[in-house]
C-alpha positions in Angstrom: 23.0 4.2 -31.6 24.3 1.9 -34.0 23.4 -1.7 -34.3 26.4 -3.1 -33.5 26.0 -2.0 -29.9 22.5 -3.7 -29.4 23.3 -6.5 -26.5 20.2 -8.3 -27.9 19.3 -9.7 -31.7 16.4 -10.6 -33.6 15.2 -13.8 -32.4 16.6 -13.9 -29.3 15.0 -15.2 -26.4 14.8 -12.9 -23.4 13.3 -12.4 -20.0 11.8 -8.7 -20.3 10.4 -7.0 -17.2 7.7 -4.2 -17.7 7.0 -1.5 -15.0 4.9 -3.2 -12.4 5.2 -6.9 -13.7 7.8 -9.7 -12.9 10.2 -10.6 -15.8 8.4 -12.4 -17.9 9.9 -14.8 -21.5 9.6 -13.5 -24.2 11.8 -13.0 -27.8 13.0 -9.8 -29.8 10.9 -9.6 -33.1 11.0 -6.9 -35.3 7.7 -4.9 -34.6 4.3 -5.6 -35.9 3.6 -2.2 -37.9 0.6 -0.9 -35.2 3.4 -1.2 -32.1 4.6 2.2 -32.4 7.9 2.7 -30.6 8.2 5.0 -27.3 10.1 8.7 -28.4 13.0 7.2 -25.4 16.2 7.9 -26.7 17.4 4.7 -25.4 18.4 0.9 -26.6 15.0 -0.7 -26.5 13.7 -4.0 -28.3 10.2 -5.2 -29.4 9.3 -8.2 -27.6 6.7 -10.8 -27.9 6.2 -12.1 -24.9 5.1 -16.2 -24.6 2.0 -17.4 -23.1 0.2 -14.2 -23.6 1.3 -13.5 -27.4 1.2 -9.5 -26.2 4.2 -6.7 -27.8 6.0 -4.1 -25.7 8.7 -2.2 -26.7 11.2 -2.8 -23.6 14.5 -1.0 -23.0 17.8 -3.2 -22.7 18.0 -2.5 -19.0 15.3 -4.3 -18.3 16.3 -7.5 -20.8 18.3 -10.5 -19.4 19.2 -13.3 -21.7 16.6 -16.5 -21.2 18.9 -19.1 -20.8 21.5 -17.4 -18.5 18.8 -16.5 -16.7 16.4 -19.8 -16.4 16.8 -21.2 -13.1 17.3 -18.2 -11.4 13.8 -16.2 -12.6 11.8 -19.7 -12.9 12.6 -21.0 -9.4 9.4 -19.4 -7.8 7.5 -19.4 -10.6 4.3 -22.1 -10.1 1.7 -20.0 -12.0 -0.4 -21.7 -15.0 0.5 -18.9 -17.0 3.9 -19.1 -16.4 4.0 -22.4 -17.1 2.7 -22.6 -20.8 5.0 -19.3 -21.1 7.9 -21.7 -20.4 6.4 -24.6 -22.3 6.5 -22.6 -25.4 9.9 -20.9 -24.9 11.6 -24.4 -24.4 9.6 -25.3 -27.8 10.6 -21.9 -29.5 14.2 -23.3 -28.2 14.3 -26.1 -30.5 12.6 -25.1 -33.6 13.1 -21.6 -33.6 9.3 -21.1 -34.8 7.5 -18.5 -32.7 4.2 -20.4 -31.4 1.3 -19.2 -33.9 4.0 -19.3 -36.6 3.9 -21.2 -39.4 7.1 -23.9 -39.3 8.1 -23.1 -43.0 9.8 -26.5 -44.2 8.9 -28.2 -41.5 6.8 -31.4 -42.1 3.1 -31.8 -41.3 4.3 -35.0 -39.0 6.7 -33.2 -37.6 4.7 -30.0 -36.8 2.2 -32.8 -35.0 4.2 -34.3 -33.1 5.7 -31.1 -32.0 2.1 -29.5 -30.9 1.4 -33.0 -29.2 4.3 -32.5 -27.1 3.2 -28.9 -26.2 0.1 -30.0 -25.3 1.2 -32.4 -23.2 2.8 -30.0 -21.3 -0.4 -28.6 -20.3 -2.2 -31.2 -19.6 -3.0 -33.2 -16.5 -1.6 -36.7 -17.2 1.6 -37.7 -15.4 3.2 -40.3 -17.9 2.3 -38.3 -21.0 4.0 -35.0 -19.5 7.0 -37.1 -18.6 7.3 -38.5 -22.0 6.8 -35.2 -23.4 9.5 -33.7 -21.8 12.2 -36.7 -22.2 11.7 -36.6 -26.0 12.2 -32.7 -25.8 15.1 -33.2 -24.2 16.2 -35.8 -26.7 15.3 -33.2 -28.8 17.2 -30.3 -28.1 20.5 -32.4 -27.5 20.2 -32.9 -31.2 19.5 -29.8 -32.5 22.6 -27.9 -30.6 24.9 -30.2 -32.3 28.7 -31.5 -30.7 30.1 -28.4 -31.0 28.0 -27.1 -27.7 29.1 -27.0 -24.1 25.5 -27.8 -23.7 25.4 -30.7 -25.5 26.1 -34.3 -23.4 24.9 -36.4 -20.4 25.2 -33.2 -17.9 22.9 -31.5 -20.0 20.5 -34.2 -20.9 20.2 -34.8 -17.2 19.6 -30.9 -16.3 16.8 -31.1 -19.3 14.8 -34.2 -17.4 15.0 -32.1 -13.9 13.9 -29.1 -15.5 10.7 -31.2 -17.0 9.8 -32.7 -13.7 9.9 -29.5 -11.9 7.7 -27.7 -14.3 5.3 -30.7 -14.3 5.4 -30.6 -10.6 4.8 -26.5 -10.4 1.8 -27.4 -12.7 0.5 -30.3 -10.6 0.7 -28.1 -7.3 -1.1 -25.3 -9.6 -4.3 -27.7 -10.2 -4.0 -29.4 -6.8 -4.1 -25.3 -5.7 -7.4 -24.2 -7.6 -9.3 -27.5 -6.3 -8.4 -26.8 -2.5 -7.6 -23.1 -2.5 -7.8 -22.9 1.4 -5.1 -26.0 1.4 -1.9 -23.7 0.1 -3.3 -19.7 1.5 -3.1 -21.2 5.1 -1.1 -23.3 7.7 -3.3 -25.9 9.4 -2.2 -24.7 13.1 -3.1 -21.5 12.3 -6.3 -22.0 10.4 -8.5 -23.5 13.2 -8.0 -20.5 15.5 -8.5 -18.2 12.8 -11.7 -19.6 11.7 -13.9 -20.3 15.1 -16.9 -18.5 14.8 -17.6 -15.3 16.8 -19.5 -16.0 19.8 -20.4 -12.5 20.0 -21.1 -11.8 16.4 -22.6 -13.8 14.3 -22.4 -13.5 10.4 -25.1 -13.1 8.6 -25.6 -14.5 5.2 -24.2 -11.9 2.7 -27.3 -9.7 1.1 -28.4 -10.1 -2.1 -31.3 -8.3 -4.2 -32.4 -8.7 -8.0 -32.1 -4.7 -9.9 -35.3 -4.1 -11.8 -33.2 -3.3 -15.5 -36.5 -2.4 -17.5 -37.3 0.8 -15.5 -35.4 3.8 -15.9 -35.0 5.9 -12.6 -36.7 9.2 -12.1 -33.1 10.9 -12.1 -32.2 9.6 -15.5 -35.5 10.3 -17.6 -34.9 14.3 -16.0 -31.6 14.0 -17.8 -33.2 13.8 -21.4 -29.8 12.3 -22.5 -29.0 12.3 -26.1 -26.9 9.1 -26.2 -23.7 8.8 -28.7 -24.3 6.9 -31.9 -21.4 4.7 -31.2 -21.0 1.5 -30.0 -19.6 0.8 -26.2 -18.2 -2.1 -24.2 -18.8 -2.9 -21.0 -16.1 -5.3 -18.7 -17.7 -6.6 -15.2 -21.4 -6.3 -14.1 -20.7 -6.1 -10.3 -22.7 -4.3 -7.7 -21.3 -0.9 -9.1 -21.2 -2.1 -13.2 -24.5 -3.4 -13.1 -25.7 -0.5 -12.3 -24.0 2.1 -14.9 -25.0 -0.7 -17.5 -28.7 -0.4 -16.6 -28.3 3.3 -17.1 -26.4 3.1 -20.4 -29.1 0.9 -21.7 -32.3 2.9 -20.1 -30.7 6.3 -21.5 -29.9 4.1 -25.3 -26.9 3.8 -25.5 -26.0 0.6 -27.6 -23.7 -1.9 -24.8 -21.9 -5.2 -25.6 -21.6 -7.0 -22.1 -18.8 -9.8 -20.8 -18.8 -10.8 -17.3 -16.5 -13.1 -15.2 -19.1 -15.1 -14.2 -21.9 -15.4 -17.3 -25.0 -16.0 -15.1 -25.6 -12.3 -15.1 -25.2 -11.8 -18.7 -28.8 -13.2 -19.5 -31.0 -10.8 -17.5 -28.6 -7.9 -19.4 -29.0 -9.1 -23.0 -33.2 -9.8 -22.1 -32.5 -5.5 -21.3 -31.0 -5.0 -24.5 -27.8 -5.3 -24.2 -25.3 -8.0 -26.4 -22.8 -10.3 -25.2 -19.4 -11.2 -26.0 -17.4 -14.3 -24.9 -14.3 -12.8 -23.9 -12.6 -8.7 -23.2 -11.1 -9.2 -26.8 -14.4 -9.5 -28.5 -15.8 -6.9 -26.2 -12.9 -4.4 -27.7 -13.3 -5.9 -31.4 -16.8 -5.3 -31.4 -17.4 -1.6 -29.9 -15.7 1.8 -30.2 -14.8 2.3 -26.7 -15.2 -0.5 -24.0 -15.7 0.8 -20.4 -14.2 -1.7 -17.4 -15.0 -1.8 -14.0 -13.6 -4.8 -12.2 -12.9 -5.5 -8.4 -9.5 -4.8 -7.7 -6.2 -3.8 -9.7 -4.8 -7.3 -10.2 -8.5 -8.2 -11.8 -7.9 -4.8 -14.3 -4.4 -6.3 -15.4 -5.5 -9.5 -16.2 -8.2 -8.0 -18.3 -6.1 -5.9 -20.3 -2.6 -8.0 -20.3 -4.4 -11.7 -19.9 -5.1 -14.0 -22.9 -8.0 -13.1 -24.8 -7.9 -10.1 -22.8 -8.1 -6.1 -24.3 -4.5 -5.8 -25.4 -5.4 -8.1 -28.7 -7.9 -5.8 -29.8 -7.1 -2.5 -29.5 -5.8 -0.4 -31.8 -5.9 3.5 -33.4 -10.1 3.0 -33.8 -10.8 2.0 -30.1 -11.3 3.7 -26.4 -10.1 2.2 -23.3 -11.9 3.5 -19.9 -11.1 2.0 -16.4 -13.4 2.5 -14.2 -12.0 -0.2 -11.4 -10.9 1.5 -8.2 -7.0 1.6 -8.6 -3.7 3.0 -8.1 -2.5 5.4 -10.3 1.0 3.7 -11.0 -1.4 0.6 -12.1 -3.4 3.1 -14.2 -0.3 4.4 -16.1 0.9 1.0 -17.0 -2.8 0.0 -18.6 -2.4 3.7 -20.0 0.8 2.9 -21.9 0.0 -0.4 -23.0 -3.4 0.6 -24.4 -0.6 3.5 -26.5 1.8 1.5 -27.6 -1.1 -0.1 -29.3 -2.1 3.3 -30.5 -5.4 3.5 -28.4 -6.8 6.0 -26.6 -6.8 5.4 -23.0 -8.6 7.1 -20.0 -9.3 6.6 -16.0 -12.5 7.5 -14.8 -13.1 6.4 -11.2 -16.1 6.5 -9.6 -17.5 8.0 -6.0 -20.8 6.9 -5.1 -22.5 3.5 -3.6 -24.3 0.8 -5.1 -27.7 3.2 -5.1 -25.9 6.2 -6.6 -24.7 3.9 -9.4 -28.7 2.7 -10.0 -30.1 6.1 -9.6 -27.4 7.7 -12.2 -26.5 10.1 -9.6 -22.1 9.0 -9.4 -19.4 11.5 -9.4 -17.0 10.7 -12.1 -13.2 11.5 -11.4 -11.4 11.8 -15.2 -7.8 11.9 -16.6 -6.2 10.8 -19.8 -7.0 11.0 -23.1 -9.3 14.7 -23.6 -10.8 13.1 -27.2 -11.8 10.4 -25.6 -13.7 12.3 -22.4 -15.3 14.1 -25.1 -16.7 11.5 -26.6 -17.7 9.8 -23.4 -20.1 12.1 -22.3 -23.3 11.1 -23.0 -22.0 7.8 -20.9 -21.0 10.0 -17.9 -24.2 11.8 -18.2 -26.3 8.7 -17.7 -23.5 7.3 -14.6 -23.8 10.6 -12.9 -24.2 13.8 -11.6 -21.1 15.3 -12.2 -17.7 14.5 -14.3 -14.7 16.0 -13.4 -12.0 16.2 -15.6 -8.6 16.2 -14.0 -5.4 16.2 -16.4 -3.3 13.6 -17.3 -3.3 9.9 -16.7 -2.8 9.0 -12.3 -4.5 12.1 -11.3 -7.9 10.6 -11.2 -6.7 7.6 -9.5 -5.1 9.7 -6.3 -7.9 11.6 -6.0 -10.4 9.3 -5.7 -7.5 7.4 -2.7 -7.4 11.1 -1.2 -11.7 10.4 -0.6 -11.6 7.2 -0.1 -9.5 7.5 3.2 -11.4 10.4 4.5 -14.5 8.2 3.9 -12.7 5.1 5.4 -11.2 7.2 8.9 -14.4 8.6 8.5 -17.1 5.3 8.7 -14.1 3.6 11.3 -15.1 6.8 13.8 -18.1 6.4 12.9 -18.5 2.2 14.1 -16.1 3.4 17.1 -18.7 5.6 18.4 -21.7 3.9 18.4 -20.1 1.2 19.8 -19.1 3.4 22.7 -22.4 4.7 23.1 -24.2 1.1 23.1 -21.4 0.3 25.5 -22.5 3.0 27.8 -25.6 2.4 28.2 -26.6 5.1 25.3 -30.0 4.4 22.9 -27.7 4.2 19.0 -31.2 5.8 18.1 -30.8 9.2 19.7 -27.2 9.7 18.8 -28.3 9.6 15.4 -31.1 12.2 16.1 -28.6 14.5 17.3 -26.0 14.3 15.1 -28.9 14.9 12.6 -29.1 18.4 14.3 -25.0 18.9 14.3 -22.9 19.5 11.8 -22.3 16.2 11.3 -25.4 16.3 9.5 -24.3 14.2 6.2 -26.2 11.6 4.3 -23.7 8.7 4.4 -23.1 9.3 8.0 -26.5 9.0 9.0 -27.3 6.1 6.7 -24.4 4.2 7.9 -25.6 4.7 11.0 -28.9 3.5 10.4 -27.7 0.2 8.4 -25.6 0.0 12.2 -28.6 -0.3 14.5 -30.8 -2.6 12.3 -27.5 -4.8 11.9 -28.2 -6.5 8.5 -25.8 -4.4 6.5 -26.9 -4.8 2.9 -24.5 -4.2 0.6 -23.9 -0.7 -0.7 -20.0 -0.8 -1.2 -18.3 -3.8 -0.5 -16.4 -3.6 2.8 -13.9 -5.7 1.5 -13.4 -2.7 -1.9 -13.4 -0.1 0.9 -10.1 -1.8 2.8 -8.4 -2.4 -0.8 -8.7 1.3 -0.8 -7.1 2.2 2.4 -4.1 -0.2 1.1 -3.7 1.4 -1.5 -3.8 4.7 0.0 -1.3 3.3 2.3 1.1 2.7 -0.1 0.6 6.0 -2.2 1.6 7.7 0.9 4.6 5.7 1.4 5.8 6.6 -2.2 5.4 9.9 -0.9 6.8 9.8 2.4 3.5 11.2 3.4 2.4 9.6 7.4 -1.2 8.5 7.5 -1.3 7.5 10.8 -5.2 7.2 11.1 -5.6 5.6 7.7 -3.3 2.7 8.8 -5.2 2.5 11.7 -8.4 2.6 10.0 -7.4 -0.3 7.3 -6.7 -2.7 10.7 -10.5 -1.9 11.7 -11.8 -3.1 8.0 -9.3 -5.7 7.5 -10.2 -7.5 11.0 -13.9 -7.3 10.2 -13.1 -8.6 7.1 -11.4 -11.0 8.5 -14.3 -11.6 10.6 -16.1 -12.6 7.1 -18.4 -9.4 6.3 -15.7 -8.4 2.7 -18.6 -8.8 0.4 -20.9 -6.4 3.3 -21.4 -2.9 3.7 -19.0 -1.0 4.9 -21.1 -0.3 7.5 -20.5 -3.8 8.9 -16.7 -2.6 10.0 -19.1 -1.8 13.3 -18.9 -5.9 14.2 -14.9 -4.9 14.4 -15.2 -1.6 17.0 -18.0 -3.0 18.9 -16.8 -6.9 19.3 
């Protein structure tokens, strides 16, 4: 195709919309030499996109112009991130300088003033935001000259209402992450959703220290001859912290970053080092392993500022380990190879124990270099590694388990609440299922965690009901009924509602029985 068809130019500023994102701004740049472009035989651009300084290669279908298309795409917009994305196209719209940039002939007053007004943008005071955005519109008038239709009062005036509303959207984004509960929830509804139970009462989520130092009998019968390379580590949650122990027991040499850094220190006493963000997770080891709560948490580590995206390149090994969907999967998958890394899902069946004991079953797809070099890490995780073909399979398989498990435990909770309702001992149906065919390790310990009523944590109901949503929607792309799965995901989500998420699964009994 020759150039002259192109709809778009260098330097234009665009809204570009990857598969499974919203549009987002962003402006075609010739590409950086390491963003290889996709073998599409289609008109596509390399964009840049503002805020998060990421590249993609997008095709023209999915391009709108970002002026044409302001009001329409930003009208719902109230995110932070999407606010210092428009704060730095509307400053790429005066000076033409990408942010990061040097401003070439542009003087050192000048490019002051012009990063004060930016970060006024940001920031939480009122009259210095208003200012900010009054001389930016001053600004712009200027630079696009008499000549313009934009030019004039009308458009002065358009420029003010746009800078109040942003300020605004970034006012109600703070006032949001002080009062959380104020913006997810009516008040008329909220009092009748929150009255406590009368009939069950919630106990106080479980929570027990993991002993780091000692290796479990499982792993030192593996005699594991760990890789001389160095690995990364994303999220030390019930299920992370416990691969990590293993990688480090079995000597493996692990770089750490958590959310939250309080559980860092006990894992760099163990061994282990830490990082301050993904990025320098990434920049610092070979191949970097995540394993994260949900798949909006696995985006924003891989597509977030300072997150893996900025790092990678043809030297470095991306695993997910997070629990997701395997059209999430394959857009991680393509990012991580447009940056020319190699990429790979690996999810995980097995509870909180498993995951200690090094005893998980390891569901794999992607990248077959990259499983081979992983497999002194799988050996330490589990029992068993399967490797399943390309990128997504791994993902529906472990869905395809996850609802039997799910239909399985909301029987399960159903029954023994019928038996205690009949008059039944919960005791003896356990001893005879014990001598049916039902005869199956989770079933009975499930059942046991049931009748003592504490349900410590082992999987996270809430993870478990994520699961059934997403298995939901997987067989809706597939026109595939799941008639008891839907059912099931109403059990979990009511107990979760109920306020045992961060339980055991096991707690979707307060649900059947109450």
């Amino acid at each position: 195709m020759s150039s002259d068809q192109f709809k778009f130019r260098i330097g234009d500023p665009v809204w570009a919309k990857m598969k499974g994102f919203s549009p987002w701004p962003g402006v075609v740049v010739l590409p950086p030499p390491e963003v290889k472009r996709p073998a599409i035989k289609k008109a596509m651009h390399c964009v840049n996109f503002f805020g998060t300084k990421d590249f993609a290669w997008i095709e023209e279908t999915s391009m709108k112009p970002y002026e044409e298309y302001r009001e329409t795409l930003t009208k719902d917009k109230k995110s932070k991130a999407m606010v210092q994305a428009l704060a730095e196209v509307e400053k790429y719209l005066i000076d033409r300088v990408l942010p990061g940039q040097s401003t070439g002939a542009s003087s050192p007053s000048k490019m002051k003033d012009e990063d004060s007004e930016f970060d006024a943008l940001l920031s939480g005071d009122k009259s210095t935001k208003k200012s900010a955005k009054k001389e930016g519109g001053r600004k712009r008038n200027v630079s696009e000259g008499s000549g313009s239709t934009a030019s004039g009062p009308a458009s002065s005036s358009t420029t003010k209402k746009r800078g109040r509303k942003e300020a605004k959207h970034l006012k109600m984004d703070e006032d949001r992450d002080a009062s959380p509960v104020q913006y997810s929830k009516k008040p008329s509804v909220s009092n009748l959703l929150d009255r406590p139970n009368a009939m069950a009462a919630r106990p106080a989520s479980p929570t027990v220290g993991m002993d780091l130092v000692t290796s479990s009998q499982t792993l030192r019968e593996k005699d594991i001859q760990p890789s001389k390379l160095n690995f990364g580590f994303l999220g030390l949650g019930i299920m992370g912290s416990g691969m990590v122990k293993n990688l480090l027991n079995s000597g493996h040499n692990v770089t750490v970053w958590n959310r939250t850094t309080e559980k860092v220190k006990d894992f760099v006493e163990a061994g282990a080092k830490e990082a301050l963000t993904p990025s320098d997770v990434i920049a610092e080891c070979d191949i970097t392993f995540s394993c994260v709560s949900d798949p909006q948490s696995a985006k924003e580590l891989v597509f977030g500022n300072c997150g893996v995206l900025q790092e990678i390149n043809t030297t470095k090994g991306y695993v997910e380990m997070t629990s997701i969907d395997s059209d999430t999967s394959q857009d991680i998958a393509e990012a991580i190879s447009l940056k020319g890394g190699r990429y790979l899902e690996a999810q995980i069946q097995g509870s909180k124990g498993q995951a200690q004991d090094g005893t998980l079953v390891v569901l794999v797809a992607g990248d077959r270099s990259l499983f081979d070099d992983c497999q002194s890490c799988f050996q330490a995780m589990g029992k068993n590694s399967f490797y399943l073909g390309e990128v997504g399979n791994a993902s529906k398989m472990n869905l395809v388990l996850q609802t039997m498990i799910g239909v399985t435990l909301a029987g399960l909770a159903e029954g023994m609440a019928l038996a205690d309702r009949a008059g039944l001992q919960q005791k003896d149906v356990l001893e005879v299922l014990e001598l049916t065919g039902l005869n199956c390790p989770a079933i009975l310990q499930k059942g046991k965690a049931i009748i003592e009523g504490g349900f410590p944590t082992h999987q996270p109901l809430q993870h478990m009901q994520k699961d059934l949503k997403l298995s939901l929607n997987m067989g809706d792309q597939l026109e595939q009924p799941l008639p008891l799965t839907a059912t099931a995901n109403e059990v979990f989500k009511h107990a979760k509602r109920l306020g045992y998420g961060e339980h055991d699964v096991s707690a979707v009994y307060i649900r059947a029985r109450f």
